[in-house]
N, C-alpha and C positions, 0 to 999 in steps of 0.2 A: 512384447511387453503387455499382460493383462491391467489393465485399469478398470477400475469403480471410480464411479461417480455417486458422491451421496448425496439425494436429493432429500430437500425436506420442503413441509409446505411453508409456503411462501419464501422461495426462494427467489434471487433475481435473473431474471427470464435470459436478459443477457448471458449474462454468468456461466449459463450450461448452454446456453445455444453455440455463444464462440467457442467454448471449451470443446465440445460436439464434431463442430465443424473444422475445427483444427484439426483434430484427426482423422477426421472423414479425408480432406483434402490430403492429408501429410499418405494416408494408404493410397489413395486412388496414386498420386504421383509418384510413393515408392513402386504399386503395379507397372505405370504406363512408364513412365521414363528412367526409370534406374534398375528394371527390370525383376525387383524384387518380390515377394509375396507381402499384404499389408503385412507391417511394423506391430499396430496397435489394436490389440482385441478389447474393446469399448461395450461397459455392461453400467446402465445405471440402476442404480442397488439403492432400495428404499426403507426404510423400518417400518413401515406401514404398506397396507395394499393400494390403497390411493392418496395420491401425493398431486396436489396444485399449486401451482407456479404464482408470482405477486400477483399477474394480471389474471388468473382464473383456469389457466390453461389446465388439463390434467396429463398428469405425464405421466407415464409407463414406464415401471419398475419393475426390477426383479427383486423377488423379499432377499433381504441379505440373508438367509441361513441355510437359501438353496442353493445359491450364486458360488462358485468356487473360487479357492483362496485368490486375490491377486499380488500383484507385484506392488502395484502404487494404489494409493487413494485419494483421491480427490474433495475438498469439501466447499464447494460452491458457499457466496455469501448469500446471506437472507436481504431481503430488499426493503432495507432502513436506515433511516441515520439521525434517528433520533435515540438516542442513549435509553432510554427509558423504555423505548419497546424490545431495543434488542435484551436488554437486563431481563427483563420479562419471559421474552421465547426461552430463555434459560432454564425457566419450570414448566415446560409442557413437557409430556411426557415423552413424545417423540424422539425430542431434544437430549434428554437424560439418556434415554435408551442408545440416542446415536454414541453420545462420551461413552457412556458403556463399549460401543461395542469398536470404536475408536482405541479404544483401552486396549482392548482384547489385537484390535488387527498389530497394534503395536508391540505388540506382547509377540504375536506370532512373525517380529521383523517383517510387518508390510511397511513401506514407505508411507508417508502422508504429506499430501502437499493442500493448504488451502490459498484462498486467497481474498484480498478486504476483507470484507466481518466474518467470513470463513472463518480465518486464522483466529478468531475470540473463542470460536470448540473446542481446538486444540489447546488455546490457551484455558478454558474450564474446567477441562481435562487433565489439567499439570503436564500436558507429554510437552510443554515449550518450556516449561522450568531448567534453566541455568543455561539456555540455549541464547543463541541471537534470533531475532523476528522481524520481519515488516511487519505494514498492515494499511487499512484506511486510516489516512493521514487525518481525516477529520475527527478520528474518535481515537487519537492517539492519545491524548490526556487521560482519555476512560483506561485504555488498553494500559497506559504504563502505574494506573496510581491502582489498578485490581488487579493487577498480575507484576508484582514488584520483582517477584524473583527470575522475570524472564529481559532479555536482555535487546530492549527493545531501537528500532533506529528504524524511522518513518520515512527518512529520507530515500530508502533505497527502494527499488521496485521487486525487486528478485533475492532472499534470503538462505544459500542454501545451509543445512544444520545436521545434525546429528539426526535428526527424526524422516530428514525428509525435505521439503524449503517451503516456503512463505510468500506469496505478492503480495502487490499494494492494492488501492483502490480500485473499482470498478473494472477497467481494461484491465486490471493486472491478471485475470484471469486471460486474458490474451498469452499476455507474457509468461505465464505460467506453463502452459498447453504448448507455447513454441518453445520452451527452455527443455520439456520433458523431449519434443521431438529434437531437439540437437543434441540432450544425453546418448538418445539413440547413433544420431547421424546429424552430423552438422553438416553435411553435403543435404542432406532433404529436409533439415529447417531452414538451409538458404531458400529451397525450391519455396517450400512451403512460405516463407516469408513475403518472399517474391509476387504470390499468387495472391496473399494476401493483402499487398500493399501494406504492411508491417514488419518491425522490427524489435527486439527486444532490447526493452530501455533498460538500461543500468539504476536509473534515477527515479524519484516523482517529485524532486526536492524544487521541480520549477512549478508543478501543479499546488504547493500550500496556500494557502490563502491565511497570513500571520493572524491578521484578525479575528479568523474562525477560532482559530486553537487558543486565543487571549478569555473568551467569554465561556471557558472552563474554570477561570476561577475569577472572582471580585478582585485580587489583589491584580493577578497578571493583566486584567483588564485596565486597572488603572495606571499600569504600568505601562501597557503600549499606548495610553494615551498622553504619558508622560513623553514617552521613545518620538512618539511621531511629531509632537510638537517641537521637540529639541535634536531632528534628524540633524538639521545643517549647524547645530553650534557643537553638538560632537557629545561622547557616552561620559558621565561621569557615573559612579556607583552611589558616591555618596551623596551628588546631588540628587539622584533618584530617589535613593530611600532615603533624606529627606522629605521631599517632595511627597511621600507618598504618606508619612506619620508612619515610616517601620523602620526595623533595623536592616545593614545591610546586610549582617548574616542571613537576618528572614528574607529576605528579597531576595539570596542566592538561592537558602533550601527554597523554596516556592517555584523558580524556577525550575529547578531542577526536577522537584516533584513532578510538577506539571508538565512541561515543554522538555524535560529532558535534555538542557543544556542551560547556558547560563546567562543574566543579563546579559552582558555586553554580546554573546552569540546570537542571541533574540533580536536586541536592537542590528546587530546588524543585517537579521533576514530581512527588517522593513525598512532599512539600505537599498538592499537589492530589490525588493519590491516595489519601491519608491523608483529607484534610477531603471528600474523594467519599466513602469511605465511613462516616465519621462524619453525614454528612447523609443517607444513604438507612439507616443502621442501630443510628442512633443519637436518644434524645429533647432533645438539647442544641439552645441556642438557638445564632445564627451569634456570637457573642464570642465563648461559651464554646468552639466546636468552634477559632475564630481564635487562640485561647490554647494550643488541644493541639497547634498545629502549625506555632507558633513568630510569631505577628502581634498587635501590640498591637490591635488593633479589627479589627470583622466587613465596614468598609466596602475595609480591603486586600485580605482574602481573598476576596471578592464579585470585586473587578476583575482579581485573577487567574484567579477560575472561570473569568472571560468573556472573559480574554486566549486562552489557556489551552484551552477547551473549546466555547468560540462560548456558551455556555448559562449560564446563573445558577443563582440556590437552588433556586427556584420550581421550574425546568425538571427539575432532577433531584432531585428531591422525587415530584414529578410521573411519575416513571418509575416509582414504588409504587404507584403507584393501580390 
């Protein structure tokens, strides 16, 4: 399998290191132990002749127009998370030049996989139009209110599509680089996992932080401080948008725009936000924590951990040890 990695500057360092060394590892162990020749021919392909990393580093590129066609493409995130710089990198010239030539690889049936603010290229680029996607969960509100027509779900860590797949935040280049090594062989992404101390999450629906994604819009803000004040008397629609001076049809579109599901779906993330951590920092049994956060028994709050988080009590209990 040939892969490109497209570096641009200021990319994040992590990003292309894991991604790197995933394959470095997954050859050496397909060489020594399963007896085979490397799996992965690894070329990082740049639109410029010199390309520096967030922290300064300079990285060695081959220009993309000498590099030979590959299989997959790679598109590491840039290293930001503030909305306004990443909006920004979108008119350097670099940047244009890579959609362009992202356009083209796609055009020529290369595969494309990015991952966290990676996947915002693809998505400037329209190649994720009428597709499913992740991405970084924290600029999921940016992701889904400028790229409407892509079909977007934050919660998952691993997307795969029509074009190619999608990770999530930060590690999800992890998960990315061991998903393309199981396409291969999922006997040497066990190895490779293994060696890694790593495994490929299905999820990052336990990493959001509700609050983060609220202070993308004024309304949704004052709506989870409506949510959080009123966890344990329970979700009314109409007393919220009361509460808030709107309607409650605006109160679902806004939702929906924003966070991508709806009241009462919201109020229940800071449910499970809430009773996560009354379970890791708290000495309540599961009723009493099922009572602070608005459910008559512990056996409701139990099936939504596990809707919810893939994990139960036990599991994140277990995270203190």
């Amino acid at each position: 399998m040939r892969i490109h990695i497209l570096a641009l500057d200021g990319l994040f360092d992590t990003g292309l290191s894991v991604t790197l060394d995933t394959f470095l590892i997954a050859n050496k162990l397909s060489a020594r132990l399963m007896g085979g020749a490397p799996r992965f021919d690894v070329s990082v392909v740049g639109m410029r002749k010199r390309v520096r990393s967030n922290h300064g580093f300079s990285i060695p590129v081959e220009a993309v127009s000498t590099a030979s066609k590959p299989d997959w493409v790679i598109v590491p995130a840039l290293a930001t998370s503030a909305p306004d710089e990443l909006l920004e990198s979108f008119d350097r010239a670099d940047v244009i030049d890579a959609r362009t030539q992202l356009c083209a690889w796609h055009a020529a049936k290369v595969r494309l996989g990015a991952s966290c603010l990676g996947t915002f290229h693809l998505a400037e680029a329209g190649l994720l139009d009428g597709h499913e996607a992740t991405t970084n969960w924290a600029l999921a509100p940016l992701f889904r209110q400028r790229y409407p027509a892509v079909r977007l779900d934050e919660s998952r860590m691993l997307i795969p599509s029509g074009i190619g797949v999608t990770a999530g935040a930060a590690m999800g280049h992890l998960d990315l680089a061991l998903w393309l090594v199981r396409s291969a062989s999922p006997e040497l992404a066990s190895l490779v996992s293994r060696y890694l101390l790593a495994d490929i999450r299905s999820s990052q629906a336990a990493y959001i932080i509700p609050n983060h994604l609220a202070q993308a819009d004024p309304l949704i803000q004052r709506f989870e401080q409506w949510a959080r004040a009123n966890l344990k008397s329970g979700f009314s629609l109409q007393d919220a948008a009361g509460a808030l001076a709107t309607s409650t049809r605006s109160l679902q579109r806004r939702c929906q725009d924003v966070l991508g599901k709806s009241p009462l779906a919201y109020f229940q993330d800071l449910r499970v936000e809430h009773a996560q951590s009354l379970i890791r920092g708290s000495g309540l049994d599961l009723e009493s924590i099922a009572a602070e956060v608005g459910y008559g028994d512990g056996a409701t709050l139990r099936t939504l951990l596990r809707q919810r988080l893939g994990r139960g009590v036990r599991e994140l209990r277990a995270d203190l040890l």
